[in-house]
mmCIF file of the N, C-alpha and C atoms, coordinates in Angstrom:
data_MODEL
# 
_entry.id   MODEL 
# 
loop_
_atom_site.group_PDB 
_atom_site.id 
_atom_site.type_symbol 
_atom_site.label_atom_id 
_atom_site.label_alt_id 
_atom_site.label_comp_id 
_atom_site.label_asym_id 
_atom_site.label_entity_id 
_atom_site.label_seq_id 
_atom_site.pdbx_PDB_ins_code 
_atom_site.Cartn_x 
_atom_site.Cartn_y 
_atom_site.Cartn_z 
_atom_site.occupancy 
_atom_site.B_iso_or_equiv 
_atom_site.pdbx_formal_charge 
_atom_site.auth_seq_id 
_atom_site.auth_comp_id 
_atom_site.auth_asym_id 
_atom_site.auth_atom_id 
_atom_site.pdbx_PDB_model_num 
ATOM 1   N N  . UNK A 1 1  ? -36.490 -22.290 46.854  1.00 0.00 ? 1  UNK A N  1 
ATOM 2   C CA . UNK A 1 1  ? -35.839 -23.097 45.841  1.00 0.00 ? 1  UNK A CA 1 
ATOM 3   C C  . UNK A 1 1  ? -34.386 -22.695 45.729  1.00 0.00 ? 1  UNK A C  1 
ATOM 4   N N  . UNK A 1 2  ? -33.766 -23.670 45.857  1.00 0.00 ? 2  UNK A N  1 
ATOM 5   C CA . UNK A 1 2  ? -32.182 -23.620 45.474  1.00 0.00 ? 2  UNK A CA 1 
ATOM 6   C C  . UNK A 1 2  ? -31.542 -23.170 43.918  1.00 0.00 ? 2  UNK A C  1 
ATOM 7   N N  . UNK A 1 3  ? -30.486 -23.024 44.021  1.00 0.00 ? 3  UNK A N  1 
ATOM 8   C CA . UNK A 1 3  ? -29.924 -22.817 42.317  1.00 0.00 ? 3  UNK A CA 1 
ATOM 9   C C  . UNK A 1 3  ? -28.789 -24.254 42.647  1.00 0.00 ? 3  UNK A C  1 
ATOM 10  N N  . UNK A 1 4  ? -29.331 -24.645 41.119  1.00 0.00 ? 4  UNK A N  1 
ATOM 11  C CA . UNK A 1 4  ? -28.348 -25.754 41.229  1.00 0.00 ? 4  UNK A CA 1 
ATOM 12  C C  . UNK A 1 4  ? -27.123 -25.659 40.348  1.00 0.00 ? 4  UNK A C  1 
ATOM 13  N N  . UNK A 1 5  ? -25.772 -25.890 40.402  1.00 0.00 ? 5  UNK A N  1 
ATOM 14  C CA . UNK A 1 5  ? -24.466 -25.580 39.498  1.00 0.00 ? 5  UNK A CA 1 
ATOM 15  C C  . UNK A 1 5  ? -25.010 -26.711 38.707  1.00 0.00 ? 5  UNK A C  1 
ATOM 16  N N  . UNK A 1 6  ? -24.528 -25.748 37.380  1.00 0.00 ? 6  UNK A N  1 
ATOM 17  C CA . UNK A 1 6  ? -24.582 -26.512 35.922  1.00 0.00 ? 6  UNK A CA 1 
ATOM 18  C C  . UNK A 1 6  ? -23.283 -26.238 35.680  1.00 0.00 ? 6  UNK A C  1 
ATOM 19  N N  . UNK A 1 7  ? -23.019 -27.646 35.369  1.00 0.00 ? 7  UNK A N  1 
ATOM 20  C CA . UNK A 1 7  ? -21.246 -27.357 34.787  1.00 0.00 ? 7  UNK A CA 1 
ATOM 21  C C  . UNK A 1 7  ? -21.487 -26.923 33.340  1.00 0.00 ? 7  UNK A C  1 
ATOM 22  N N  . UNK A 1 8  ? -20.681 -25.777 33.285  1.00 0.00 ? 8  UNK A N  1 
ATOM 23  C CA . UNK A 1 8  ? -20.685 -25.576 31.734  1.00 0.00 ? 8  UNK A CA 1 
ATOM 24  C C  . UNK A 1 8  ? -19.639 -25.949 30.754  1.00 0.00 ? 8  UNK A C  1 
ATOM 25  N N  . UNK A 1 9  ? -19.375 -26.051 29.783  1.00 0.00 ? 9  UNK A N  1 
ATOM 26  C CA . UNK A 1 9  ? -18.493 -26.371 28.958  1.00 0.00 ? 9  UNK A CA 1 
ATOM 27  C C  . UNK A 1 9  ? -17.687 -25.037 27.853  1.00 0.00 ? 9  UNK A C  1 
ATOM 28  N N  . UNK A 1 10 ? -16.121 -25.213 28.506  1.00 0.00 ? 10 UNK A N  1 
ATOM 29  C CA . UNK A 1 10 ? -15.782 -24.128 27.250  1.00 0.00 ? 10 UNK A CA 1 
ATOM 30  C C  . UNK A 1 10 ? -15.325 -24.434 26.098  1.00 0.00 ? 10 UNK A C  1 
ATOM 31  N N  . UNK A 1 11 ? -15.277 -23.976 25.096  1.00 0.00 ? 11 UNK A N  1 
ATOM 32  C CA . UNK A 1 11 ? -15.225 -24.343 24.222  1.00 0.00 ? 11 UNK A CA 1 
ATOM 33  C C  . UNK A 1 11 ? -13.795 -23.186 23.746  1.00 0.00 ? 11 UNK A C  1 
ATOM 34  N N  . UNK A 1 12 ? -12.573 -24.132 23.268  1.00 0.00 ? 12 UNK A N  1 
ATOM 35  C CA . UNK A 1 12 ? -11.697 -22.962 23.003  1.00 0.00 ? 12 UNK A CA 1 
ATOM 36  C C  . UNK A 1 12 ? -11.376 -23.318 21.512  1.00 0.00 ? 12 UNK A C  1 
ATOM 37  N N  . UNK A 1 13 ? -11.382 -21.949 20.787  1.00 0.00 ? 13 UNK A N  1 
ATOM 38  C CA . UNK A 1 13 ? -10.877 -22.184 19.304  1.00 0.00 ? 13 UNK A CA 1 
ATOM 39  C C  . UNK A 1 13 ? -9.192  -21.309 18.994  1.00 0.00 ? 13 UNK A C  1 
ATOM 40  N N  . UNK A 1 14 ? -8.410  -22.299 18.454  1.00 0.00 ? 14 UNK A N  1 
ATOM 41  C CA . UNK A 1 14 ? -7.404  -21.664 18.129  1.00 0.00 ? 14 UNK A CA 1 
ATOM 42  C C  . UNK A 1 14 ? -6.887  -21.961 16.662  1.00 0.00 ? 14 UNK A C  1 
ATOM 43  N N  . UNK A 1 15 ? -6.028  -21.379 16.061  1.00 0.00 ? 15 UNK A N  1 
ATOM 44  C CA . UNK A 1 15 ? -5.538  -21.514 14.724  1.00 0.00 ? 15 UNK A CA 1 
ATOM 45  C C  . UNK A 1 15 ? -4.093  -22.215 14.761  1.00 0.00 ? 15 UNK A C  1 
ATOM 46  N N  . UNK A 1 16 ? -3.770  -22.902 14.145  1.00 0.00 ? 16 UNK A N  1 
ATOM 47  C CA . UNK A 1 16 ? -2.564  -23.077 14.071  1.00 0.00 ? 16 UNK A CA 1 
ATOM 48  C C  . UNK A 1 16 ? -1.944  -22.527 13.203  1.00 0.00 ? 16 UNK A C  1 
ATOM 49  N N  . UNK A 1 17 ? -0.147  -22.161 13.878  1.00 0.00 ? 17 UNK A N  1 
ATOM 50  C CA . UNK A 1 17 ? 0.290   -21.005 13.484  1.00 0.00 ? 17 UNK A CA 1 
ATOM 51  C C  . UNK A 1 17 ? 0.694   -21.277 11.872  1.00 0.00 ? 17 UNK A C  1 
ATOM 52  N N  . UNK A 1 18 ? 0.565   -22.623 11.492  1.00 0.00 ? 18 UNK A N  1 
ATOM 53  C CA . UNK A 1 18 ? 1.075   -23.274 10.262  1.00 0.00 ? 18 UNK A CA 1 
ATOM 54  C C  . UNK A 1 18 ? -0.250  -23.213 9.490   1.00 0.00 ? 18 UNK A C  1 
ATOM 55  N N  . UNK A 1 19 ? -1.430  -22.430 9.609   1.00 0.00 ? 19 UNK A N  1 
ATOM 56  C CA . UNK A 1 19 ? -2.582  -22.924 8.830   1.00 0.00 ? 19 UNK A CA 1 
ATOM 57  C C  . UNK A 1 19 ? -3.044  -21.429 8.458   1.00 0.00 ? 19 UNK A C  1 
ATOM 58  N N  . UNK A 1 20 ? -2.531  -20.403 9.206   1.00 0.00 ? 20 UNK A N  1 
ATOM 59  C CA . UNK A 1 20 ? -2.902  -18.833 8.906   1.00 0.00 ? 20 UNK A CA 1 
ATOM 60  C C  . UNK A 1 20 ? -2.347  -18.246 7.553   1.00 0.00 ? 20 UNK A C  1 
ATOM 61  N N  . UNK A 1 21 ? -2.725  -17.575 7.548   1.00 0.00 ? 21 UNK A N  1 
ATOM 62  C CA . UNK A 1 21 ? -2.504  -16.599 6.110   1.00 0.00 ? 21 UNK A CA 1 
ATOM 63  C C  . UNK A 1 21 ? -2.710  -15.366 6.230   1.00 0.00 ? 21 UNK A C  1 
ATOM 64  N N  . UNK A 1 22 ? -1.687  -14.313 6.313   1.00 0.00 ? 22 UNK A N  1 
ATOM 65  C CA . UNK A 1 22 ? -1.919  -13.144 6.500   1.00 0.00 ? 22 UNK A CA 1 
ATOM 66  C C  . UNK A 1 22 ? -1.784  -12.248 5.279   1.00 0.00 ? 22 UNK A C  1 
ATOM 67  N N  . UNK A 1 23 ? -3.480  -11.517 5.536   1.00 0.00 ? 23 UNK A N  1 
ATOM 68  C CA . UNK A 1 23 ? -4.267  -11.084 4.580   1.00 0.00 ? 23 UNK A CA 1 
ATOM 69  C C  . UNK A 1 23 ? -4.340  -11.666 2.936   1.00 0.00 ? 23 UNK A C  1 
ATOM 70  N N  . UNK A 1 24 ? -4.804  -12.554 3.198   1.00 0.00 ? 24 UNK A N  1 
ATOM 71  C CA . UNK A 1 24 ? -4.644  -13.491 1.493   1.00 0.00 ? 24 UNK A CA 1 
ATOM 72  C C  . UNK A 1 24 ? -5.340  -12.941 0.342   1.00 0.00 ? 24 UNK A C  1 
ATOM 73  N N  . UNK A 1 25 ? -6.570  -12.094 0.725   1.00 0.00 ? 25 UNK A N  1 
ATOM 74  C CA . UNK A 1 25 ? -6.659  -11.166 -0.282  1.00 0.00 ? 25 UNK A CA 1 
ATOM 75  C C  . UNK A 1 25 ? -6.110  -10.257 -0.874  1.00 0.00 ? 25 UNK A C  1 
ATOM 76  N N  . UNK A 1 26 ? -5.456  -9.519  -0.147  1.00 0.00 ? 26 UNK A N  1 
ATOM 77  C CA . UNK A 1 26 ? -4.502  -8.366  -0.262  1.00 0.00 ? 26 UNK A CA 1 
ATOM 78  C C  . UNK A 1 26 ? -3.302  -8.657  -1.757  1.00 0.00 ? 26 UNK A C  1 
ATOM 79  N N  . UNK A 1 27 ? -2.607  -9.863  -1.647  1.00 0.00 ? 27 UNK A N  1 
ATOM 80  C CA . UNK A 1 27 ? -1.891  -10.297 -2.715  1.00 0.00 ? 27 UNK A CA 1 
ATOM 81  C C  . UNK A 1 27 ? -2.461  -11.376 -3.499  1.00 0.00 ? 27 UNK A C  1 
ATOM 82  N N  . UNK A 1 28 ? -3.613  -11.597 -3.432  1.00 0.00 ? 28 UNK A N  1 
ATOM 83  C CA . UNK A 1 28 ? -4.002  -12.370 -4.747  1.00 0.00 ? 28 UNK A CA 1 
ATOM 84  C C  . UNK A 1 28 ? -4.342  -11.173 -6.078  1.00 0.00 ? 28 UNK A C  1 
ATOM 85  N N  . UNK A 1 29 ? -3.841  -11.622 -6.989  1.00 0.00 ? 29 UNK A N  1 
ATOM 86  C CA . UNK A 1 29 ? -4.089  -11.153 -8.219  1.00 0.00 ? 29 UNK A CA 1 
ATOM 87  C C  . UNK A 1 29 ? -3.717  -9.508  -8.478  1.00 0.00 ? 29 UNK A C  1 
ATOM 88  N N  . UNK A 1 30 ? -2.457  -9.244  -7.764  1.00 0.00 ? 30 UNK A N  1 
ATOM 89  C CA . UNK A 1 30 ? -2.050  -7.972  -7.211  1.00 0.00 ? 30 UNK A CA 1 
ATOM 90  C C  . UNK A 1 30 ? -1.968  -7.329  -8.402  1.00 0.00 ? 30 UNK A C  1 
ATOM 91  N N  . UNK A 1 31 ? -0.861  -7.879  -9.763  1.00 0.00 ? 31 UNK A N  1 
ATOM 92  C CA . UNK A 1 31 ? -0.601  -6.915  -10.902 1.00 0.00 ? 31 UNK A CA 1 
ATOM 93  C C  . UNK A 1 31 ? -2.120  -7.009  -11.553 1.00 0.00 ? 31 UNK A C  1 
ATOM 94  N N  . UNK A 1 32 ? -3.299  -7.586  -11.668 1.00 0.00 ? 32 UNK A N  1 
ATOM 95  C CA . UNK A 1 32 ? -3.925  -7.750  -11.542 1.00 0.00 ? 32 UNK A CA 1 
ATOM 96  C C  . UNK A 1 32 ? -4.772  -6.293  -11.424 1.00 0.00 ? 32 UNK A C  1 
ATOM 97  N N  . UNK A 1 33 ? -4.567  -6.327  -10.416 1.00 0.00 ? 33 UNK A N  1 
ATOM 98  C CA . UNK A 1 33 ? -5.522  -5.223  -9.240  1.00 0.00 ? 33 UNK A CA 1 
ATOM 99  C C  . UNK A 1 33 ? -4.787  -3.700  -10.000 1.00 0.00 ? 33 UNK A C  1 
ATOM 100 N N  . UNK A 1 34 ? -3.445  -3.752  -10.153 1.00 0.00 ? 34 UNK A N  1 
ATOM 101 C CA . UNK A 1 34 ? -3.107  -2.559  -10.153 1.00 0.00 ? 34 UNK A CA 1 
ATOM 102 C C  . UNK A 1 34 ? -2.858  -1.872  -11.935 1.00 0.00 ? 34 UNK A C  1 
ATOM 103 N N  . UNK A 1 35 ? -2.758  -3.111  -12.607 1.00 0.00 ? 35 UNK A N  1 
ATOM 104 C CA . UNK A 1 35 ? -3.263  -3.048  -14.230 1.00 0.00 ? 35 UNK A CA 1 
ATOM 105 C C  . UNK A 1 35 ? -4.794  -2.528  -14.064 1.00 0.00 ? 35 UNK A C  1 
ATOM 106 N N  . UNK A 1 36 ? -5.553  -2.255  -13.148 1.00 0.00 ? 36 UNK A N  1 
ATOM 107 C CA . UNK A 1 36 ? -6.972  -2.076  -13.487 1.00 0.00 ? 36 UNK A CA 1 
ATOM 108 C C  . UNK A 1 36 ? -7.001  -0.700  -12.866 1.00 0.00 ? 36 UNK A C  1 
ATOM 109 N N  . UNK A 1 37 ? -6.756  -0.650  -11.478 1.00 0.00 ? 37 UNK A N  1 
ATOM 110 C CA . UNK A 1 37 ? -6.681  0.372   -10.795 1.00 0.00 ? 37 UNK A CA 1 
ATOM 111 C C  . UNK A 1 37 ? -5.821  1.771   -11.620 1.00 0.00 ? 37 UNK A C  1 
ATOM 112 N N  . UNK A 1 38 ? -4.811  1.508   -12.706 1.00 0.00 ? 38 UNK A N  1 
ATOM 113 C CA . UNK A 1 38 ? -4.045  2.633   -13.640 1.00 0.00 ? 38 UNK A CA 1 
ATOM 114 C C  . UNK A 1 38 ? -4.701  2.956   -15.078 1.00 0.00 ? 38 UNK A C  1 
ATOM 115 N N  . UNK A 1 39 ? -5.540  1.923   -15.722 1.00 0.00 ? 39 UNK A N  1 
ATOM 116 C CA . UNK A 1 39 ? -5.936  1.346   -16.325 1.00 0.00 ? 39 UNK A CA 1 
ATOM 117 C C  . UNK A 1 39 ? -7.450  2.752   -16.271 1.00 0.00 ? 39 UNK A C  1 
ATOM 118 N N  . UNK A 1 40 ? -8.023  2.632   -15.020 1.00 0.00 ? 40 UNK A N  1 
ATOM 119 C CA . UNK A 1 40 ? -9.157  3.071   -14.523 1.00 0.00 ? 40 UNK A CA 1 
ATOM 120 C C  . UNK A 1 40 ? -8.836  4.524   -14.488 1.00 0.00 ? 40 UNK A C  1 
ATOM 121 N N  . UNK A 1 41 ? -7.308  4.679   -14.037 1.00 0.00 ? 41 UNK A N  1 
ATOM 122 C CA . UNK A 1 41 ? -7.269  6.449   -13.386 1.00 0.00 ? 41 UNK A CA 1 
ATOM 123 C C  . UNK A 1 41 ? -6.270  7.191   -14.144 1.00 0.00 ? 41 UNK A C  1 
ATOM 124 N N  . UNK A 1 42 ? -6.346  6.392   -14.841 1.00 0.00 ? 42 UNK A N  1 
ATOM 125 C CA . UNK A 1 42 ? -4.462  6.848   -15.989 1.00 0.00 ? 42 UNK A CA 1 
ATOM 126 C C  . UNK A 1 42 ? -4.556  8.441   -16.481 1.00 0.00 ? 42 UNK A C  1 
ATOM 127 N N  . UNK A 1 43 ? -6.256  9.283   -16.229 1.00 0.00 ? 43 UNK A N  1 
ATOM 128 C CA . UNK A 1 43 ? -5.974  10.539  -16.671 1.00 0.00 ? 43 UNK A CA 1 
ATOM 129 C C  . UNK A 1 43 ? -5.706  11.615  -15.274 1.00 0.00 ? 43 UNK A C  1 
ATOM 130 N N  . UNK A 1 44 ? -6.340  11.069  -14.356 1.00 0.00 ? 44 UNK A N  1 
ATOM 131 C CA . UNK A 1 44 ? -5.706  11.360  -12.879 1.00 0.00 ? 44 UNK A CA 1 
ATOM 132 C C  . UNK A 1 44 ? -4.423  11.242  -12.441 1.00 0.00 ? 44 UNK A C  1 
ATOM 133 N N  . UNK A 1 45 ? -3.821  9.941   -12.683 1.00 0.00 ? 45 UNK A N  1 
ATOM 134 C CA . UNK A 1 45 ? -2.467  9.533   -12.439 1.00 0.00 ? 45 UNK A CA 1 
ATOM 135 C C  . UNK A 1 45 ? -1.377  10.715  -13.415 1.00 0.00 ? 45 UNK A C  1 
ATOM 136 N N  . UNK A 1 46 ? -2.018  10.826  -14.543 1.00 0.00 ? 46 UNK A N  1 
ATOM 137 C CA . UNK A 1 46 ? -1.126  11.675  -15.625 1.00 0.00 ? 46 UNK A CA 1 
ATOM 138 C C  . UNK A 1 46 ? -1.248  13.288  -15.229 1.00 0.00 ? 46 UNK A C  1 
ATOM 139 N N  . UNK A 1 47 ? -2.415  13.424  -14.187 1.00 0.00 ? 47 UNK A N  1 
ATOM 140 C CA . UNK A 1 47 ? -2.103  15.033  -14.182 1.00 0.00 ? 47 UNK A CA 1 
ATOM 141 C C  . UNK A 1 47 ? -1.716  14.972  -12.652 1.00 0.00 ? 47 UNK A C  1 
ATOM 142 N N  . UNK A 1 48 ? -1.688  14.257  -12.085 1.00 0.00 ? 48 UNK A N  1 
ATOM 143 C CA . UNK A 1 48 ? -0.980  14.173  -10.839 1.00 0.00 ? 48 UNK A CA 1 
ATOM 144 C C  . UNK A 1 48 ? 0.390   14.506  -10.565 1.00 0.00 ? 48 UNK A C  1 
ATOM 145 N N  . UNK A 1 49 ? 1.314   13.711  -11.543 1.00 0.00 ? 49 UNK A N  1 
ATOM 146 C CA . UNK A 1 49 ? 2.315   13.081  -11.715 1.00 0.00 ? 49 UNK A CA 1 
ATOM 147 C C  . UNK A 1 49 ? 3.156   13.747  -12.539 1.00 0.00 ? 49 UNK A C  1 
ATOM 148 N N  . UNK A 1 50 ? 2.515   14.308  -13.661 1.00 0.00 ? 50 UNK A N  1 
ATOM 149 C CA . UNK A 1 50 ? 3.512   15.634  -14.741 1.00 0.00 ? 50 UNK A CA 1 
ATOM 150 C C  . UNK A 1 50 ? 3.988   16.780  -13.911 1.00 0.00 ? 50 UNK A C  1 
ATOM 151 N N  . UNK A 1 51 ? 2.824   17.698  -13.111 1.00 0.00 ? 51 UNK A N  1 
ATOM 152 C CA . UNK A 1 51 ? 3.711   18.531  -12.786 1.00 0.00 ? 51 UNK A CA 1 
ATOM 153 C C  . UNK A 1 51 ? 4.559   18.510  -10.968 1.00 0.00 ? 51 UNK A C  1 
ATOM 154 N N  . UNK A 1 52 ? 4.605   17.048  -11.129 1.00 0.00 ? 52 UNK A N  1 
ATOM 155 C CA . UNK A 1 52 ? 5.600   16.978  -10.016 1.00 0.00 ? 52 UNK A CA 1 
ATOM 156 C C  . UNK A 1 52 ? 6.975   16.253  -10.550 1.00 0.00 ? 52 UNK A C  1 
ATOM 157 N N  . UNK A 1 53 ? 6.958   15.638  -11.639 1.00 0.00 ? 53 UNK A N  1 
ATOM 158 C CA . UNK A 1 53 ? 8.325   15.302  -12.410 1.00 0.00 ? 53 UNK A CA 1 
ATOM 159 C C  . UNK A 1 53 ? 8.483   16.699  -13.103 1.00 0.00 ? 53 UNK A C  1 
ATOM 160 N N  . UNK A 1 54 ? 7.730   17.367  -13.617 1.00 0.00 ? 54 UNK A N  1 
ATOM 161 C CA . UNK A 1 54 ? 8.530   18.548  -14.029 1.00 0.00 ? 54 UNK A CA 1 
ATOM 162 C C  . UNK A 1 54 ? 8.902   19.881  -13.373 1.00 0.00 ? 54 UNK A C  1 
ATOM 163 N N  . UNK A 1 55 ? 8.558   19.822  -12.016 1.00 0.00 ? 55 UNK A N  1 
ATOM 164 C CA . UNK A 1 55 ? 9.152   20.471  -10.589 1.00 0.00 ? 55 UNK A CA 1 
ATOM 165 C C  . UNK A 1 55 ? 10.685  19.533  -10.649 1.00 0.00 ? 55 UNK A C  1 
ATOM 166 N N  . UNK A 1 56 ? 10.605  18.346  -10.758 1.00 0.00 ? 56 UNK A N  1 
ATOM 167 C CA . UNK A 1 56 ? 11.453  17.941  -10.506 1.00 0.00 ? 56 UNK A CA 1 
ATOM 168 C C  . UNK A 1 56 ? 12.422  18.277  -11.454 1.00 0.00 ? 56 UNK A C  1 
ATOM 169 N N  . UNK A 1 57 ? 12.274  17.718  -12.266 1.00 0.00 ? 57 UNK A N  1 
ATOM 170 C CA . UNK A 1 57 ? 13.453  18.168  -13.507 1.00 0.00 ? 57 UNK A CA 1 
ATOM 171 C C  . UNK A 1 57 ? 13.787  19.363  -13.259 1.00 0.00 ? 57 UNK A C  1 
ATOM 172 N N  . UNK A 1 58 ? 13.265  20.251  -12.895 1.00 0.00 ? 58 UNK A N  1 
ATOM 173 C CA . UNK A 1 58 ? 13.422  21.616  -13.062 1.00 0.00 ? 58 UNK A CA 1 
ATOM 174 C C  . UNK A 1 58 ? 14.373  22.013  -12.159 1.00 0.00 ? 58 UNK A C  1 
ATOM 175 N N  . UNK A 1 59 ? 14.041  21.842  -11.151 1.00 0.00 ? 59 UNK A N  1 
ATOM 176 C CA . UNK A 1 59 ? 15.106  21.579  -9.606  1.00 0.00 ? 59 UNK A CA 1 
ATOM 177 C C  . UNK A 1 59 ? 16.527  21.086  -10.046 1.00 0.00 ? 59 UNK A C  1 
ATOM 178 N N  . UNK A 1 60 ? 16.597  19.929  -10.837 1.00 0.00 ? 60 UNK A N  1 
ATOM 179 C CA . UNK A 1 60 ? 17.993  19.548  -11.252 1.00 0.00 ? 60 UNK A CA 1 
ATOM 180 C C  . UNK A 1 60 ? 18.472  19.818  -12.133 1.00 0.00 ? 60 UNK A C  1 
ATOM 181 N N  . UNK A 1 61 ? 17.976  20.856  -13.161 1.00 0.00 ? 61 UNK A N  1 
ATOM 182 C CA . UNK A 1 61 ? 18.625  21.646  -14.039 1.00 0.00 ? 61 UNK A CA 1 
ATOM 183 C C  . UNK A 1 61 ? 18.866  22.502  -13.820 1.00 0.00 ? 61 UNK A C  1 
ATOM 184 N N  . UNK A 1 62 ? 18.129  23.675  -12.943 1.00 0.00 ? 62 UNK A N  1 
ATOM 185 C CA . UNK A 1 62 ? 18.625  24.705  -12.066 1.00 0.00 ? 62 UNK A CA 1 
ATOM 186 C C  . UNK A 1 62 ? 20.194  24.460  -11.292 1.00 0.00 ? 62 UNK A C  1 
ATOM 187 N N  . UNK A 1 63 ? 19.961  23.403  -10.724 1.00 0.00 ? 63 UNK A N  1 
ATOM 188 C CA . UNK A 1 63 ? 21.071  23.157  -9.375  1.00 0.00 ? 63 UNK A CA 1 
ATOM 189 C C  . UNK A 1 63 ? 22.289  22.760  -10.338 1.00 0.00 ? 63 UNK A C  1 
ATOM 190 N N  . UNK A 1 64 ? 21.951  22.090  -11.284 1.00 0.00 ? 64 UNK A N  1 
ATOM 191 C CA . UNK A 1 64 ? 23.698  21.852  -12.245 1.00 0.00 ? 64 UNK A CA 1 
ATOM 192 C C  . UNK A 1 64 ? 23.614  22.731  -12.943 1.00 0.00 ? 64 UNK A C  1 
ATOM 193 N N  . UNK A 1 65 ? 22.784  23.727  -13.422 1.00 0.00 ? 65 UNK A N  1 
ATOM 194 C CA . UNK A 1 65 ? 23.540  24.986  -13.541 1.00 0.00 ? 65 UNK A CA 1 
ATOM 195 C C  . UNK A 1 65 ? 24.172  25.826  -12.856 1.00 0.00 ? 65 UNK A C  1 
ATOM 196 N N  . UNK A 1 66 ? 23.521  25.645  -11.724 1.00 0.00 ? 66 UNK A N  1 
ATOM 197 C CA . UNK A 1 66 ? 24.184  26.961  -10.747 1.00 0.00 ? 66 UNK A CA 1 
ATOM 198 C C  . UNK A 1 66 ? 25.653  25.817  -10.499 1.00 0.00 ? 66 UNK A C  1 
ATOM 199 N N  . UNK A 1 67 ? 25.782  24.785  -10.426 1.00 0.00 ? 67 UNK A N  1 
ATOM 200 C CA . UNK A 1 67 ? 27.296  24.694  -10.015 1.00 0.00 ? 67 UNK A CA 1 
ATOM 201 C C  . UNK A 1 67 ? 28.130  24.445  -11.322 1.00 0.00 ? 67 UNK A C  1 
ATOM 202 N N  . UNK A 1 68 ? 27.290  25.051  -12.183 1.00 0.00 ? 68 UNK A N  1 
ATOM 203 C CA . UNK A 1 68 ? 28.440  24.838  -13.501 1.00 0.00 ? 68 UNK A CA 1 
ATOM 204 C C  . UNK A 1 68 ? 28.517  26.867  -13.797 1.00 0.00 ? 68 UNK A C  1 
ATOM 205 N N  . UNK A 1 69 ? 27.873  27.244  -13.192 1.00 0.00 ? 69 UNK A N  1 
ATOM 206 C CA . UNK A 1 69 ? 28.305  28.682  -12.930 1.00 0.00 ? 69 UNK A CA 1 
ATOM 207 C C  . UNK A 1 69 ? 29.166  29.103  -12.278 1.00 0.00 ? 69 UNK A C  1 
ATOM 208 N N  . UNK A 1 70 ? 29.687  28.244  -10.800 1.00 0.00 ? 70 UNK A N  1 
ATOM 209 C CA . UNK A 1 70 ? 30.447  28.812  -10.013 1.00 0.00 ? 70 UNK A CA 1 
ATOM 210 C C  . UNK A 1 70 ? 31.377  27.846  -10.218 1.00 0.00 ? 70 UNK A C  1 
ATOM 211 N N  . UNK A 1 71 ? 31.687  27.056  -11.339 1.00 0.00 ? 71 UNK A N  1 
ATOM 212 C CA . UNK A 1 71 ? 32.607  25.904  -11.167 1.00 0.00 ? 71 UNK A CA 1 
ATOM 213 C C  . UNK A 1 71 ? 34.304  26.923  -11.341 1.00 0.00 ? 71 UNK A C  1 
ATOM 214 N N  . UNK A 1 72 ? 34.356  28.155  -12.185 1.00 0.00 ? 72 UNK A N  1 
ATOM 215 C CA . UNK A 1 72 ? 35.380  29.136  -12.489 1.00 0.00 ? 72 UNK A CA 1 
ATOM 216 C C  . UNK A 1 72 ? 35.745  29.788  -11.118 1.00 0.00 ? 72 UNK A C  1 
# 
């Protein structure tokens, strides 16, 4: 017995470049998302965040002192 060719059919899918949306979830309802997400972690966010602004401050009160020390 022979094999007989079956024509097959391809089938191609494409998007048009005018019909895409890149990542449309990502920015729906963003302030949204992030009113909930601070909302949710605000006692995490607050001990995260204090003692690296007050490293910081600290750093720039040091440093304009020291050049208001050697300013003479």
């Amino acid at each position: 017995m022979g094999k007989i060719p079956v024509k097959m059919r391809a089938v191609v899918y494409a998007l048009s470049p005018f019909q895409q949306k890149v990542m449309p979830g990502l920015w729906k309802d963003f302030t949204g998302k992030i009113h909930h997400k601070v909302s949710e972690n605000w006692l995490s966010a607050t001990l995260l965040l204090t003692p690296l602004v007050a490293t910081y401050s600290y750093v720039q009160y040091y440093q304009e002192q020291e050049k208001l020390e050697h300013r003479y």
